[in-house]
C-alpha positions in Angstrom: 7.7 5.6 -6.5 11.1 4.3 -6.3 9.8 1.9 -2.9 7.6 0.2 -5.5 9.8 0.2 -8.6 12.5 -2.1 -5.6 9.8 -4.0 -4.7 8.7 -4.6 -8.3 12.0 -5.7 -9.2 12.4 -7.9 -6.2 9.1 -9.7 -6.4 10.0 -10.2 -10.1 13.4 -11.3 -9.4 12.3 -14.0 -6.9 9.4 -15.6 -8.5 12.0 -16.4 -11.3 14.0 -18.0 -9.6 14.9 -21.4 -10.7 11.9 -21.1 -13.6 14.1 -21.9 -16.3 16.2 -24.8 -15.0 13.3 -27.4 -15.9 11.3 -29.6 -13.5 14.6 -32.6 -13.3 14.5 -36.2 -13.7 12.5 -36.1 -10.2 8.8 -38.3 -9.7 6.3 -37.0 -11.4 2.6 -37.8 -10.2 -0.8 -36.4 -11.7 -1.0 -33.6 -9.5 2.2 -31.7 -10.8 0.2 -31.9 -13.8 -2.5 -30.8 -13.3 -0.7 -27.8 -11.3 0.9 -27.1 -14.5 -1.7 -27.4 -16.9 -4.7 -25.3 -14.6 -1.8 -22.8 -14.1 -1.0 -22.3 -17.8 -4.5 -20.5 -18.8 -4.6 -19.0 -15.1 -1.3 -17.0 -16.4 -2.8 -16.0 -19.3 -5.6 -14.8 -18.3 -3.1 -12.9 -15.8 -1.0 -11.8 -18.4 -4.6 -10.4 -20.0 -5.5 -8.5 -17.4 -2.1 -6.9 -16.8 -1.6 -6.0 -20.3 -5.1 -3.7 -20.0 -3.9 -2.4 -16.5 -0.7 -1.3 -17.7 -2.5 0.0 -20.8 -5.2 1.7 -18.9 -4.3 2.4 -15.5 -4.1 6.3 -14.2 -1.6 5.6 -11.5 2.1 5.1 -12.7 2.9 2.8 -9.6 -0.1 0.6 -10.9 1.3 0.2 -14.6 4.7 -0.5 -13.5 3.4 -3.1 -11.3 1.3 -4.8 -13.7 4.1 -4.3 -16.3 6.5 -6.6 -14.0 2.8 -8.8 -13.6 3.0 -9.4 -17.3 6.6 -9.9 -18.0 6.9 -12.3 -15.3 3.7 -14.6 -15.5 4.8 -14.4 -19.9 7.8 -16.4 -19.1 5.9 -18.4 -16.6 3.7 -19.8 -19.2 6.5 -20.4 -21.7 9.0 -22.6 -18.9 5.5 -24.1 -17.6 4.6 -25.6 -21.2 8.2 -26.5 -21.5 7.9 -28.8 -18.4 5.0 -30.2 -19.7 6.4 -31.4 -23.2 9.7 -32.6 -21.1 7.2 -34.7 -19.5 5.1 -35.5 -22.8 2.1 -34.6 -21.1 -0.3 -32.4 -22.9 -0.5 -28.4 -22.3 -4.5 -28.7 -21.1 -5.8 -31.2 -19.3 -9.1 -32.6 -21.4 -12.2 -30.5 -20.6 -13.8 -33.2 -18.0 -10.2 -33.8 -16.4 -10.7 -31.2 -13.4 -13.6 -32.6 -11.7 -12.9 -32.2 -7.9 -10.5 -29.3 -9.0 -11.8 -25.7 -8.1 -9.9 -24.2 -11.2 -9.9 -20.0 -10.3 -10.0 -17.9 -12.8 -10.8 -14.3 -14.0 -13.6 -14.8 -16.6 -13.3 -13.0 -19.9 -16.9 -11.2 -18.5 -14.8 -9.6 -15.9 -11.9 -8.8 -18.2 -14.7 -6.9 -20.6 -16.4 -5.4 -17.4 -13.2 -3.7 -16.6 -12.4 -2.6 -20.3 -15.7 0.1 -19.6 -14.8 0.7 -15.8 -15.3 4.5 -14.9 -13.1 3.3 -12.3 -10.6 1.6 -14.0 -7.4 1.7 -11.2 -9.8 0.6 -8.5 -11.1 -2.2 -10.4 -8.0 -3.2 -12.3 -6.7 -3.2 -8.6 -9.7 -5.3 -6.9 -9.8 -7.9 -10.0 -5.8 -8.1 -9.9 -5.4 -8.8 -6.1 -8.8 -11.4 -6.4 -6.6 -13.2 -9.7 -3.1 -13.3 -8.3 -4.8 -14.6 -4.8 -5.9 -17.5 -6.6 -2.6 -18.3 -7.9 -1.3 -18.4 -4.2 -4.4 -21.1 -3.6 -3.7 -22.9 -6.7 0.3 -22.8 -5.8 -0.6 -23.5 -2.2 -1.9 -26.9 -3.0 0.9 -28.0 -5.0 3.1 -27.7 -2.5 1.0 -31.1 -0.3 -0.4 -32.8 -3.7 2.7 -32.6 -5.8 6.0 -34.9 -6.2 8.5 -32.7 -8.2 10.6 -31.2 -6.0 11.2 -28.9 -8.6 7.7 -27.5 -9.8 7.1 -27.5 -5.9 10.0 -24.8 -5.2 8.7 -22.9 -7.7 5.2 -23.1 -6.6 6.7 -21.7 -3.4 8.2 -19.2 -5.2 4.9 -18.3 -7.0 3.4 -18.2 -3.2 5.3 -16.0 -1.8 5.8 -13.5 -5.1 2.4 -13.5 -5.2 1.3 -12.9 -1.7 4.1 -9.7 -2.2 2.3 -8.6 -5.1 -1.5 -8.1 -3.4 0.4 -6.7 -0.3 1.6 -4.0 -3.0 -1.6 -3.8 -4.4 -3.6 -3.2 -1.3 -1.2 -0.5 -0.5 -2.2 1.3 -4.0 -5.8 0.9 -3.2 -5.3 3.4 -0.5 -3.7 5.6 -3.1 -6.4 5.5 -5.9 -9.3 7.3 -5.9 
């Protein structure tokens, strides 16, 4: 327990870093945008699904994690909306606006599915690591479209935290029945 409660904090820690120092005077191009603005519901519906986990889950190491999940990808949100109105760009993109985008995202079908799971930690587990994988593809991308040097360190940041986070998670898999 205390291995994971370390590498909660560090994971949280790191993908802070720099989160609120705002996005700069740097270029700007579409792509930081859009970053932004498909990464602002992805969080919530992160922060959704963590909530439930660390309201439901049987395994303590699971609610801590998702505890740290939700705390950290709350603040996200907030210092990702903030860039946006620094930038006076809307906070979602109009509903045609992602064509040629794959925008990931955990549906709210899968959110209710897992409200009535008999097997709530695995699930919770299986739909977390599938959510916070498409983070590190939407963050991924960032890092070649993007222009701010800014929002691209901390979609590195949100890379890296997040590949830590289904390395964790994997690990509980083998722990929950």
């Amino acid at each position: 327990m205390k291995v994971i409660a370390v590498l909660v904090a560090a994971f949280v820690a790191f993908a802070g870093c720099g989160a609120d120092t705002g996005p700069g005077t740097g270029p700007v191009n579409a792509d930081d945008v859009m970053f932004l603005q498909m990464m602002i519901p992805h969080h919530k519906q992160g922060v959704e699904l963590a909530r439930l986990t660390r309201q439901r889950a049987g395994n303590e190491e699971l609610r801590t994690l998702a505890a740290a999940i939700e705390s950290t990808q709350s603040g996200e949100v907030a210092t990702m909306g903030r860039w946006l109105q620094e930038w006076e760009q809307p906070l979602a993109a109009p509903s045609d606006a992602h064509g040629g985008h794959d925008v990931p995202e955990t549906d709210k079908e899968q959110i209710a599915a897992l409200r009535g799971s008999t097997r709530f930690d695995r699930d919770a587990l299986n739909l977390l690591i599938a959510h916070q994988d498409d983070a590190v593809q939407l963050a991924y991308k960032e890092g070649f479209a993007g222009a701010n040097p800014e929002v691209k360190a901390w979609a590195k940041q949100v890379e890296q935290s997040r590949k830590e986070q289904v390395r964790i998670m994997l690990d509980l898999l083998k722990k929950v029945p």
